[in-house]
TIVEXGU-96616 format. One record per residue (C-alpha): residue in three letters; x, y, z. Coordinates in steps of 0.5 Angstrom, whole numbers, plus 500, padded with zeros to 3 digits. Example, Ala and Ser with C-alpha at 12.3 -4.5 7.8 and 13.67 -1.06 7.14 Angstrom:
<rs>
Ala525491516;Ser527498514;
</rs>
This chain:
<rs>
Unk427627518;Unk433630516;Unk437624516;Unk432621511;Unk432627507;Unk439626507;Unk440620504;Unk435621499;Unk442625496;Unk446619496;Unk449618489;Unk452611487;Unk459612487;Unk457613495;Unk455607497;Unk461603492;Unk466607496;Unk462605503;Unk464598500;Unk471597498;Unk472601505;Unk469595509;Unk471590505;Unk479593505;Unk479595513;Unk482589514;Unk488591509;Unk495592512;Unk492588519;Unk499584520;Unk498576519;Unk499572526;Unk506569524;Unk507561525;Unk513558528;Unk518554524;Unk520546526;Unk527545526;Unk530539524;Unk528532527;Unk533528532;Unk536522531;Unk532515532;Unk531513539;Unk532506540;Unk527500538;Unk522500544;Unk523491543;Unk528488542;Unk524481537;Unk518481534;Unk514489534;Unk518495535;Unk517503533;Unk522507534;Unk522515536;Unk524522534;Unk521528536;Unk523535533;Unk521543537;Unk517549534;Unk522555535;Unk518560535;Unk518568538;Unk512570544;Unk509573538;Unk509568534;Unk503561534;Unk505554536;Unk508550529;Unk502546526;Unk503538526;Unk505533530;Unk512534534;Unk514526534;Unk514521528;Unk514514529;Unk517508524;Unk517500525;Unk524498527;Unk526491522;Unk527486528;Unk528479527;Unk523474530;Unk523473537;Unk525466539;Unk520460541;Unk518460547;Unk519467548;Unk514471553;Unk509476548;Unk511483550;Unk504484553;Unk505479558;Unk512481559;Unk509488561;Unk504485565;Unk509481569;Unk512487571;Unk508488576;Unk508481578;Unk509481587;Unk509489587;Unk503492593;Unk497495589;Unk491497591;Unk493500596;Unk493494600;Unk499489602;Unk496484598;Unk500481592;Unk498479585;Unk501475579;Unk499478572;Unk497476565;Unk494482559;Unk487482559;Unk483483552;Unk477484555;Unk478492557;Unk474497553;Unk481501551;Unk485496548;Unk492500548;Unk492501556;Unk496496560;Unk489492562;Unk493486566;Unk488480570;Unk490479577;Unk492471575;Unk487466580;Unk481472581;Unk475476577;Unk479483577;Unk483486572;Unk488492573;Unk489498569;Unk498499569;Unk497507565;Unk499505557;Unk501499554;Unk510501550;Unk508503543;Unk510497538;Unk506492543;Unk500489538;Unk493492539;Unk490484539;Unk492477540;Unk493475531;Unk492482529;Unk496487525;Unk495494529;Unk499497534;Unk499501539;Unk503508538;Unk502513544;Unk496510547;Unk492509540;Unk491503536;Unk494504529;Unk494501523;Unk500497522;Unk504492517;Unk497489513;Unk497497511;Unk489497510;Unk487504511;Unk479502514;Unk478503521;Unk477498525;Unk478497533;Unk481490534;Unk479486541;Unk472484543;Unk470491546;Unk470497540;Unk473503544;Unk467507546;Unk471513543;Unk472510536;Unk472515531;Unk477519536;Unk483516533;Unk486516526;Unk488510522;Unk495511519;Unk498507514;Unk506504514;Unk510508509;Unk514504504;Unk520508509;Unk517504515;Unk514511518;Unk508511520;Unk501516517;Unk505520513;Unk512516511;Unk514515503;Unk509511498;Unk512507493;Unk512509486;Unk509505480;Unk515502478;Unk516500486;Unk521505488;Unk521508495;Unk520516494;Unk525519490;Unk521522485;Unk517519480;Unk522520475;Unk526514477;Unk521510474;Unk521509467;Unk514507463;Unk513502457;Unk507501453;Unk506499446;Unk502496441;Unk504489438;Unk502489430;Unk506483428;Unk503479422;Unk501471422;Unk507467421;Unk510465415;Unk509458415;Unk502457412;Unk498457418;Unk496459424;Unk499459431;Unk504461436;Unk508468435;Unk512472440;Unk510479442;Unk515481447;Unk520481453;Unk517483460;Unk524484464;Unk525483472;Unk523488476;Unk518490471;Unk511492476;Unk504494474;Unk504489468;Unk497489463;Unk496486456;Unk491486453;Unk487482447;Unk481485443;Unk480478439;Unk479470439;Unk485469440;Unk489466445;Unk495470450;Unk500465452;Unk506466458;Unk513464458;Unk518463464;Unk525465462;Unk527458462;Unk521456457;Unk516453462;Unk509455460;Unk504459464;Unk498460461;Unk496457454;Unk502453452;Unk502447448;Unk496448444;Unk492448451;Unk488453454;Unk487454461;Unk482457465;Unk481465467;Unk483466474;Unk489467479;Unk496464477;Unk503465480;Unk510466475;Unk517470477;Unk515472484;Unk509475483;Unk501473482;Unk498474474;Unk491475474;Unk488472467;Unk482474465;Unk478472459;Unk470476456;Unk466471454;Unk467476447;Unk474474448;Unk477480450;Unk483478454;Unk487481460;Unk494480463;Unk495484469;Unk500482476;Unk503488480;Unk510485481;Unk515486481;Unk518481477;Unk523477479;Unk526474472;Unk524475465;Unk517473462;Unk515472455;Unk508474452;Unk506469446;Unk500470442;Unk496464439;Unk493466433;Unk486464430;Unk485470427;Unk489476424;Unk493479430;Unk488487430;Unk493489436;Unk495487442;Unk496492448;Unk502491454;Unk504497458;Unk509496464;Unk514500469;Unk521500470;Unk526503475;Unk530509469;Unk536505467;Unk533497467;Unk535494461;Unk528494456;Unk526491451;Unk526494444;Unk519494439;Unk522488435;Unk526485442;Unk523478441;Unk529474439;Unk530470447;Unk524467445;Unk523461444;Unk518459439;Unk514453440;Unk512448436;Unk505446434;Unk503439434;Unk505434428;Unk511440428;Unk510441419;Unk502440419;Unk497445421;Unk494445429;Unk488442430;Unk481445428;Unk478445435;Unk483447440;Unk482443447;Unk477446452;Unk480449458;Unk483442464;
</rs>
């Protein structure tokens, strides 16, 4: 009873006090300290020597008795640049199997010849078939670098199947049998840098790392005027340089974008022919055409270019304005908003006489 009575003298400031006091009490506790990485070691040698290969490096947690083990990974991997292996050469799975050609196993006296096996549910375990029987052998892990699958991209890194060159982050387990442990392994990506998971990824103007800012980005609008001569036809919009990438133009109206090469060669809608939307292949990359039935055009590639590509625009109407973005690494020579005089400015047919009423279909 004289609990209760006393609680009834409580007075707010109390209870405010009571609270800060419970949610402060863990103020002043120290923190558990982490350890520090120290430096990466060198690179180890290419685990093969043609064809797929990683390399290794590791670096140690330095950490005190008191302190917490590092987080992350201690081993980092990266594709070794390797030349092709020679024809005739033995796969590097089955050079690993045949390892074990003529070596007792089993426990047993009996001697065995081996060829991989893609049946096994782990795919980057050294699964070898004992050549002329109906059994196969498991050898421990597979070396990393060797292929997950017959044809397939992925490889094997510390006894996982990673992704490997195609750089498609979507899960997917090679081989017939999916690994009953599917969602246990983590898909990594090659970095621009070769290393694997968490390597370097290559800017918009396709530098690898370094910051952004060595990367340069244009975009303009186009303006220009139908041309003087009493009709309307081709007209020069700009010059995209070599070496430009994620290249888009884009045109709101009923007139026509048209491409040239550097050496004069028409792409897209040269010689008073228009050609069908879709893809196309110009300066060492591939161009996507795309045409609204409004009219609205577009221009994309991701480059990057390996020589100069001139934008034309063949008028039918007033030009409303044509919009052209693209990234350059900082220093590349650009293109001014006037720099239009390396064009080459076609004539149209019957040179001094209008174009024709009705442009041809696309052929």
């Amino acid at each position: 009873a004289q609990s209760l009575c006393s609680c009834r003298h409580w007075r707010p400031w109390r209870v405010l006090l009571l609270a800060w006091l419970s949610l402060g009490c863990g103020i002043g506790i120290a923190q558990p300290a982490w350890g520090a990485w120290g430096p990466w070691g060198p690179w180890s040698a290419c685990s093969s020597s043609c064809g797929d290969g990683v390399a290794l490096r590791t670096r140690r947690c330095l950490r005190s008795a008191e302190e917490e083990p590092c987080t992350g990974d201690p081993r980092q991997y990266r594709l070794c640049q390797l030349q092709g292996c020679p024809g005739g050469s033995v796969p590097f799975r089955a050079m690993q199997c045949s390892l074990y050609d003529d070596k007792p196993v089993l426990g047993t006296p009996a001697r065995y010849r081996w060829v991989p096996f893609y049946g096994a549910p782990n795919v980057c375990d050294l699964n070898c078939l004992a050549v002329g029987h109906n059994f196969y052998y498991t050898f421990g892990r597979v070396l990393d670098g060797t292929r997950c699958g017959p044809g397939s991209p992925d490889l094997c890194i510390g006894g996982r199947c990673l992704v490997g060159p195609r750089g498609d982050r979507s899960p997917r387990v090679p081989g017939p049998h999916p690994c009953p442990d599917t969602l246990s392994w983590l898909p990594q990506s090659v970095g621009c840098d070769g290393i694997l998971g968490l390597g370097a990824q290559p800017h918009a103007c396709g530098r690898c790392d370094g910051g952004q800012d060595g990367c340069l980005f244009v975009h303009r609008l186009f303006q220009g005027t139908e041309p003087s001569s009493g009709y309307f036809g081709y007209m020069n919009v700009t010059k995209i340089p070599a070496g430009a990438t994620n290249i888009k133009v884009t045109d709101k109206s009923r007139n026509y974008l048209a491409l040239m090469t550097s050496d004069g060669h028409y792409v897209l809608n040269g010689d008073w022919s228009i050609a069908w939307p879709g893809p196309y292949e110009a300066a060492g990359t591939r161009l996507l055409y795309a045409r609204a039935p409004d009219g609205t055009e577009s221009l994309e590639a991701t480059g990057p270019t390996d020589e100069d590509l001139h934008v034309l625009v063949l008028l039918q109407e007033p030009n409303p304005s044509i919009e052209y973005e693209f990234w350059l690494p900082r220093g590349h020579p650009q293109p001014g908003p006037g720099d239009t005089s390396p064009l080459r400015q076609p004539q149209p047919r019957g040179a001094g006489s209008p174009p024709p009423a009705e442009l041809p279909a696309p052929t």
